[in-house]
FIKEMI-496603 format. One record per residue: residue in one letter; x negated, y negated, z of N, C-alpha, C in turn. Coordinates in steps of 0.05 Angstrom, whole numbers, plus 32768, in hexadecimal, padded with zeros to 4 digits. Example, Ala and Ser with C-alpha at 12.3 -4.5 7.8 and 13.67 -1.06 7.14 Angstrom:
# residues 2
a7EF88072809C7F0A805A809C7EF88042809Cs7EFF802D808E7EEF8015808F7EFE7FFF809D
***
This chain:
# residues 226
x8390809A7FA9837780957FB7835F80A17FA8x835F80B77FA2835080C87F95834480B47F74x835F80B37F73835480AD7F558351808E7F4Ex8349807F7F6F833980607F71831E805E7F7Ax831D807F7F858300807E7F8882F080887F74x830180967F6482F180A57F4882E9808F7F40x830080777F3982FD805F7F2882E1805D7F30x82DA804D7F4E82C780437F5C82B180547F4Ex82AE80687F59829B80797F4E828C80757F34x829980727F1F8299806F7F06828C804C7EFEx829E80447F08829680247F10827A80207F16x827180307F29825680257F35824880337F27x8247804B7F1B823180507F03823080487EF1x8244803E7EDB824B802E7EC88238800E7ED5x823880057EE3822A7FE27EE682177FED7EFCx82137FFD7EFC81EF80087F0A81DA7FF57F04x81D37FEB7EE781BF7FDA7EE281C27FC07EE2x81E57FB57EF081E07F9F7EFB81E07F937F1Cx81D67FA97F2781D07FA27F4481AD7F9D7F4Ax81B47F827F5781977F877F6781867F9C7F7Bx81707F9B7F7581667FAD7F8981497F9F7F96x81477FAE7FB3812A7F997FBE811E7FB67FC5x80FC7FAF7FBF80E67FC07FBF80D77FB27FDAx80CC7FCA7FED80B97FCC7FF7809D7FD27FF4x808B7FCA7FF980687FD47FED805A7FBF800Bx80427FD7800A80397FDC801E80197FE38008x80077FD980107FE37FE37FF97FD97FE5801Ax7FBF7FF0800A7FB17FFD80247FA47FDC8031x7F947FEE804F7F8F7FD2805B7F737FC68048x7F697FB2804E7F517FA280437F327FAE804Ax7F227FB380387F0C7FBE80437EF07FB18057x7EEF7FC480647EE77FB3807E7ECB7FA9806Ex7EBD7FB280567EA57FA7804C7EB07F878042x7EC87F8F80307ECC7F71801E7ED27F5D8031x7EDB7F5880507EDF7F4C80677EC77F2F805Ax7ED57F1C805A7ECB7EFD805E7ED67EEE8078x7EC27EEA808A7ECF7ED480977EC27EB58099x7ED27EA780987ED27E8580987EB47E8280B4x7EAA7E6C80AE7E8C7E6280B87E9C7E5580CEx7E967E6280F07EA47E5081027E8F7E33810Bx7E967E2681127EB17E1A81207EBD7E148106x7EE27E1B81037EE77E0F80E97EE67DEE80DBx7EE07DED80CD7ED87DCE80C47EED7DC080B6x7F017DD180A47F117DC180967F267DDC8093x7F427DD380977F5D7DE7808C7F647DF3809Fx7F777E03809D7F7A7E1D80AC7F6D7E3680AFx7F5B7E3C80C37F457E5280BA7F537E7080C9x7F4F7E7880C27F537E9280CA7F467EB380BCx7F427EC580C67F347EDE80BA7F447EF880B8x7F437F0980A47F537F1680A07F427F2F80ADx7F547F4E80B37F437F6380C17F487F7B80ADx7F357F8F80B57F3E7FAC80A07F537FB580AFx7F647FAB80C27F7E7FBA80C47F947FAE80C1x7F917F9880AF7FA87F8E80A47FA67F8B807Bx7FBF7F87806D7FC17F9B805B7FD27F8B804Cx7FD47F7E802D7FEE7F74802780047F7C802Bx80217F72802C80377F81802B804B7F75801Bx805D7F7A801380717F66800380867F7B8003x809E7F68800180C37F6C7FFB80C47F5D7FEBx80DA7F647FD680E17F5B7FBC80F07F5C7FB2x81087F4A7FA981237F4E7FA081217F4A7F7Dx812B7F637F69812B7F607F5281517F5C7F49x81577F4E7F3881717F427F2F81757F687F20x81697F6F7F1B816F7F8A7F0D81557FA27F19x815D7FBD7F23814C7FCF7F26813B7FD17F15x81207FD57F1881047FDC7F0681077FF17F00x81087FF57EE0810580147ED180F480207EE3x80F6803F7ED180E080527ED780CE80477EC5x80B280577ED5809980587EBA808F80407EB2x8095802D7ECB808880147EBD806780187EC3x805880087EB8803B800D7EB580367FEE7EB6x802A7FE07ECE80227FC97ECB80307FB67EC1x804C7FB57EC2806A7FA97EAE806F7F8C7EC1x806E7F767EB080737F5C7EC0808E7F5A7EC2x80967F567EDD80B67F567EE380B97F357EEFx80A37F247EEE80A57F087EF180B37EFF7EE0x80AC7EFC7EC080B37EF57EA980C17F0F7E9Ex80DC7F0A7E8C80E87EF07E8F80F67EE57EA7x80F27EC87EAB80F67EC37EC981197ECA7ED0x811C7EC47EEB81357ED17EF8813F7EF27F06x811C7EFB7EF881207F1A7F03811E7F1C7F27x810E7F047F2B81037F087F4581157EF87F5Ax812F7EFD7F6C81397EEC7F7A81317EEB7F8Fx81167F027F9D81167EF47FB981007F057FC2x80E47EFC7FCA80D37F0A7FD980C47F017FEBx80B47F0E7FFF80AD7F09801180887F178010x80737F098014805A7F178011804C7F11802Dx80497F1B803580357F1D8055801B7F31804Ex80007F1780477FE57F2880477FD37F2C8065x7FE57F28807B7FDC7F2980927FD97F0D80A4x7FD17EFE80907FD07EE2809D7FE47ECB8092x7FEB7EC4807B7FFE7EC5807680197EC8806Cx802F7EBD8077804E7ECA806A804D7EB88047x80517EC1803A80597EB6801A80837EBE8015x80937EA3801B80AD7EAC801180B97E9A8000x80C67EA47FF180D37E9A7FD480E97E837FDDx80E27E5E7FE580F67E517FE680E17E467FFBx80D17E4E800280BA7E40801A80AA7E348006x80AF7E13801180AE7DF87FF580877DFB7FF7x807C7E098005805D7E03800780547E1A7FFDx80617E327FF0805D7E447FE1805B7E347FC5x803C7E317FB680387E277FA2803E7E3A7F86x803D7E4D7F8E804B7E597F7280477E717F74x805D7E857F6C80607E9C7F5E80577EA97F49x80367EB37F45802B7EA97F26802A7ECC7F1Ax80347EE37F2A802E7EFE7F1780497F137F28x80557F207F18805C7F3A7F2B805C7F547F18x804C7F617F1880467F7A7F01804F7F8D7F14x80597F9E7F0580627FBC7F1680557FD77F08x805A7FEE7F218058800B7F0D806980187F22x808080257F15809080387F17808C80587F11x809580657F23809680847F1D80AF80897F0Bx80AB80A77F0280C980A87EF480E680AC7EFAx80EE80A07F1C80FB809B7F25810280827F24x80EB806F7F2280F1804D7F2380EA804B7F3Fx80D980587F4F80D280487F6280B880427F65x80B380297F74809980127F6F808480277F7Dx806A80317F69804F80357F73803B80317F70x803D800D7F60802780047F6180387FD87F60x80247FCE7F7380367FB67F6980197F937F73x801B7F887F5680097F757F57801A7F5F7F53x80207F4F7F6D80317F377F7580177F227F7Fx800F7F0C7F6A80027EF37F7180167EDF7F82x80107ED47F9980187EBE7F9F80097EA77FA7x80087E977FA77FFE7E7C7FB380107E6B7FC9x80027E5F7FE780187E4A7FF37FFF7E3C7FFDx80097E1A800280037E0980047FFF7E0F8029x7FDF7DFF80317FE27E03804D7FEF7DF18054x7FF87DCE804B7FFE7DB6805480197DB5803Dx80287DA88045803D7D9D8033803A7D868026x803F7D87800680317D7A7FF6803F7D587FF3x803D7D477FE880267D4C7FD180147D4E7FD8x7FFD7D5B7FC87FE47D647FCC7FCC7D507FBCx7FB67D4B7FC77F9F7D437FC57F887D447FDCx7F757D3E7FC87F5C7D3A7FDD7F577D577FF0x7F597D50800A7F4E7D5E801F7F707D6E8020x7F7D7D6A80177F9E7D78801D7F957D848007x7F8A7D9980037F8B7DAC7FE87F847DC67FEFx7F837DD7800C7F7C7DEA80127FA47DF7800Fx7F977E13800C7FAF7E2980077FA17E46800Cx7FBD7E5380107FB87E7180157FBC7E847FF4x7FAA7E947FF17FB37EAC7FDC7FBC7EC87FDEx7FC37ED47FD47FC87EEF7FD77FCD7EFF7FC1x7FC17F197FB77FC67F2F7F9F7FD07F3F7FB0x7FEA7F4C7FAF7FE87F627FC07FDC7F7D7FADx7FCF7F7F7F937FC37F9B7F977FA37F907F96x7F9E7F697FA07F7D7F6E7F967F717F617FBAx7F827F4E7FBF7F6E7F417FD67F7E7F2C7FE2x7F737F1D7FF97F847F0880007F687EF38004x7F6E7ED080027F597EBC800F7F6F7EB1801Dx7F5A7EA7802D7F6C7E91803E7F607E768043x7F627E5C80477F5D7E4B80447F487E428027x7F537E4980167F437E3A7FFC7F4B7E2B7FF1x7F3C7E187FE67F3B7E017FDB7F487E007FC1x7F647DF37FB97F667DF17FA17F5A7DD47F8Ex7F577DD77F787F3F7DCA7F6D7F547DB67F55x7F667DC37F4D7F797DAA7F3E7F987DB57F43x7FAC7DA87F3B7FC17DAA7F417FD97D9D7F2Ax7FE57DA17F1F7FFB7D9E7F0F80107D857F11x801A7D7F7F0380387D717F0480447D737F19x80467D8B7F1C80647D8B7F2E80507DA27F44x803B7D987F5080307D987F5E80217DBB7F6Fx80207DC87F55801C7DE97F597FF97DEA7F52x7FEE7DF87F637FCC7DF87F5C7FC67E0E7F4Ax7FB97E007F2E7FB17E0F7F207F8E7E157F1Bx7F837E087F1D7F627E197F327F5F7E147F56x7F507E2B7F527F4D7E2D7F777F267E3B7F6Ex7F217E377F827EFF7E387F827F037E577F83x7EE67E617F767EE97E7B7F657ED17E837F73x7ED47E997F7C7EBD7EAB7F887EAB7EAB7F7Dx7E8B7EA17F9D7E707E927F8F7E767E747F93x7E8D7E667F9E7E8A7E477FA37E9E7E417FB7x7EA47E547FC87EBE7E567FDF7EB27E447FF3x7EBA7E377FFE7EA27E25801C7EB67E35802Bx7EA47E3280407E977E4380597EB77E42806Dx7ECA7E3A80627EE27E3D80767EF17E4C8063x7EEA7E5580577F0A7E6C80457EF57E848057x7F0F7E9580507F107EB4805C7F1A7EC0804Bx7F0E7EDA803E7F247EEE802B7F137F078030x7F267F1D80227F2A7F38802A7F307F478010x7F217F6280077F2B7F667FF37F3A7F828005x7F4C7F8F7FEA7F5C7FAA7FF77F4B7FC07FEEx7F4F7FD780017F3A7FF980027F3F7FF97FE1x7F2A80107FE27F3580217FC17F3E80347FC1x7F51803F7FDD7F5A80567FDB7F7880507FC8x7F8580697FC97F9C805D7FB67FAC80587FCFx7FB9803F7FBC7FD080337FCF7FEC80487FD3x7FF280347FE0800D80437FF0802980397FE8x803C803D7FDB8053802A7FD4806B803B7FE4x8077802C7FEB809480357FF880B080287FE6x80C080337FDA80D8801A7FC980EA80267FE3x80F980127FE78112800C7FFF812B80087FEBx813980227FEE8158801E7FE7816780047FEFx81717FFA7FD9818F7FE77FDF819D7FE77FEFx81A97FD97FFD81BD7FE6801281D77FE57FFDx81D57FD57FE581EE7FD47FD181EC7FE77FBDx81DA80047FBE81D5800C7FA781EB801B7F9Bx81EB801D7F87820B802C7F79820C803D7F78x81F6804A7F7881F3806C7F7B81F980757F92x81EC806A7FA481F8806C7FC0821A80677FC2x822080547FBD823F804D7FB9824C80727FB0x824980727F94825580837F80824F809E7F8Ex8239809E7F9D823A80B87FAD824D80B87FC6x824F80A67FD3826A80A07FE8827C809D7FDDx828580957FC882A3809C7FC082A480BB7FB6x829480D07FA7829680EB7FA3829A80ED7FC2x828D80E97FD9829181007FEC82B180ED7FFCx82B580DA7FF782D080CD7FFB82F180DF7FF0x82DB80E97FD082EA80F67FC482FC81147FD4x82E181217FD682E7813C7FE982F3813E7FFAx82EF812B800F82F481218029830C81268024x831881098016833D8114800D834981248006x833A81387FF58347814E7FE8834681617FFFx833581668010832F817580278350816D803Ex835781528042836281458050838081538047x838B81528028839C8158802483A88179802Ax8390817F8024839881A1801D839B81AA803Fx839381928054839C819A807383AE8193807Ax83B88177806783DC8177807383F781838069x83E7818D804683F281A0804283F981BF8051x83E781C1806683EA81DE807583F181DB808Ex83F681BE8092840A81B180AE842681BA80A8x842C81AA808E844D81B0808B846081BA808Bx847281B98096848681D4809C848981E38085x8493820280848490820B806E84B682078067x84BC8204805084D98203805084E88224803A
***
């Protein structure tokens, strides 16, 4: 027994760098100065206004843990790092396989020298209508989680395979988008352990370890003496 959990043990530090792991991040809320809201009655899209007490947030699954000491390090490219995230800038949800999410276009990180996330710039784009897209069907939501969020803006052209590559640029927004930039205090990052992490593992098999050896040396002092 002992010496299947050593194996284990050994095992899960040895392929440590091939387990996934998912990050939490949390940036401060939006400043109540940078506050835009949409010209009522709304005229065109989905309108809605963002408040200073709401705040980007994002979950994030990487195919491999993020070094330490990253500094601004793109973990988008090369692709397949990213299997699964989730971005909520308050108004709305952005998830990876939600067909009106127009694209995944940045995820830069910064790591402490532990490897956990304390700084993180995730671009997303989603479509407000399900495409194809033209004409008056060309409004969408944005989101930076370390710069700002809009909501109902206008994208201005669109691609092949149907992903918007200009959207109207601050100074020509009409009167139904809404956006928000984030405080300048420093942000806040939280990284959320694996529930599969191996370290975690390899530390439950050491105390698995003890446990037994503890276990034996008591039925050893059960036994009759002969």
């Amino acid at each position: 027994m002992r010496k299947h959990l050593a194996l284990l043990a050994l095992a899960a530090f040895a392929h440590a760098g091939a387990w996934a792991a998912t990050y939490s991040y949390t940036n401060n809320g939006y400043a109540a100065a940078s506050l835009h809201n949409y010209t009522a009655p709304c005229g065109a899209g989905n309108c809605a206004n963002f408040t200073a007490a709401m705040a980007p947030t994002a979950t994030f699954t990487t195919a491999v843990p993020l070094a330490p000491n990253l500094v601004n390090a793109d973990v988008l490219f090369p692709g397949g790092n990213i299997l699964a995230f989730t971005v909520f800038d308050g108004v709305t949800t952005y998830t990876l396989g939600d067909p009106q999410v127009a694209g995944l276009y940045q995820v830069n990180v910064s790591t402490d020298a532990a490897g956990q996330l304390t700084a993180l710039s995730m671009i997303v784009l989603r479509w407000q209508n399900p495409g194809p897209h033209s004409g008056a069907n060309m409004r969408l939501d944005s989101v930076n989680t370390e710069g700002g969020a809009y909501h109902n803006v206008i994208c201005q052209a669109i691609d092949v395979e149907d992903r918007c590559t200009v959207w109207e640029a601050p100074g020509s927004i009409d009167g139904n988008t809404s956006w928000a930039n984030v405080g300048t205090a420093p942000a806040a990052a939280v990284q959320s352990v694996p529930v599969d992490n191996p370290f975690a593992l390899a530390i439950t098999a050491a105390g698995l370890l003890g446990l037994s050896g503890q276990t034996l040396r008591r039925r050893r002092k059960l036994l009759p003496k002969k």
